[in-house]
N, C-alpha and C positions, 0 to 999 in steps of 0.2 A: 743287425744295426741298419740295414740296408733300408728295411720296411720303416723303419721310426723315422730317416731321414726322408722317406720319398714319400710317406702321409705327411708329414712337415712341410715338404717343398708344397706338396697340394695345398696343402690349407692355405700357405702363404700367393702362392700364386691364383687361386681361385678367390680371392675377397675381390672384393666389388670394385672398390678404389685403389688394387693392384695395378699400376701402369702398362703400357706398352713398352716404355722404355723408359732409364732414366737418365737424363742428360747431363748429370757430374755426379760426382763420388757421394758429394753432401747431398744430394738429394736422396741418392738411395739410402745414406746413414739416416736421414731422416727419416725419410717410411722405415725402415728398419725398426729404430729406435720406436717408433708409435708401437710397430705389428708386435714386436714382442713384448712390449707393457700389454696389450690387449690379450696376445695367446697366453700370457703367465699369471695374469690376472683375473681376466674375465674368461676367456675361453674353455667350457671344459670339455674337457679329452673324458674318450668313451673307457680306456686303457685304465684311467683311473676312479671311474667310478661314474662320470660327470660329475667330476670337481675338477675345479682351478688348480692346477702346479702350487700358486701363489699359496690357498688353501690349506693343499696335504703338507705343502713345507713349516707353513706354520702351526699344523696341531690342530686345525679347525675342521677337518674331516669328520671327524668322529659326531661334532656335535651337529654337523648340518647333515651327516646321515641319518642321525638320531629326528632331527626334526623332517625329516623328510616323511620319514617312517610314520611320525604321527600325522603328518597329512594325507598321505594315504591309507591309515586307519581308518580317520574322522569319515574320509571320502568313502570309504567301503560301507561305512557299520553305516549311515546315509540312506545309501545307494547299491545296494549289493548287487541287484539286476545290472549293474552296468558291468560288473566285473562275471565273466561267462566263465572263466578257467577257474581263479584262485581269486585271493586276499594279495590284493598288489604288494610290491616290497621293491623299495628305489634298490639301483643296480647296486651289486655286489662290490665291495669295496677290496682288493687284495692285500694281503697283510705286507708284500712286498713288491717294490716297484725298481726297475733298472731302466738307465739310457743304454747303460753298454754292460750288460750283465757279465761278472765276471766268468770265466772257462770252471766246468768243474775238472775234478782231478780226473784223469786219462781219458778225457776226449780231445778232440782236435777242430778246432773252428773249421780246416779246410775238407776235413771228411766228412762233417754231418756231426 
């Protein structure tokens, strides 16, 4: 959980228009409020595909991996000298995603 939190703080404190400081409560609810319409919407996380949260929550993964796929097709069968390894293919989408994945049965979060 640690790592999800502290790529999160990054992201949030390295934007551009992240302040030095903020001088009342409303202020920082306000950038707040903007940053997380922007990370749940527009921003995508590598964790889930590069897709938007907003995205995989609602079902639309599938079909914008779908058409990804055929853009880097079109791109290949084109141009194949540009691709040196393989036949491109947008990143790997996980069939399952957690914030705080739950403990399986006889491990211990504090022993590994």
């Amino acid at each position: 959980m640690r790592d999800n939190s502290e790529s999160h703080f990054k992201t949030l404190k390295y934007r551009p228009e992240f302040p030095d400081r903020f001088y009342s409560l409303a202020e920082a609810r306000s950038f707040c409020t903007e940053f997380y319409g922007w990370y749940n919407a527009e921003h995508r996380h590598s964790g889930i595909g590069m897709h938007t949260p907003f995205n995989v929550h609602h079902g639309r993964a599938p079909a914008i991996q779908h058409a990804r796929a055929r853009v880097l097709t079109t791109a290949y069968t084109a141009h194949p000298e540009r691709f040196v390894r393989q036949h491109p293919q947008p990143p790997t989408f996980p069939t399952t995603t957690w914030i705080n994945e739950p403990e399986k049965e006889g491990t211990n979060s504090m022993t590994g």
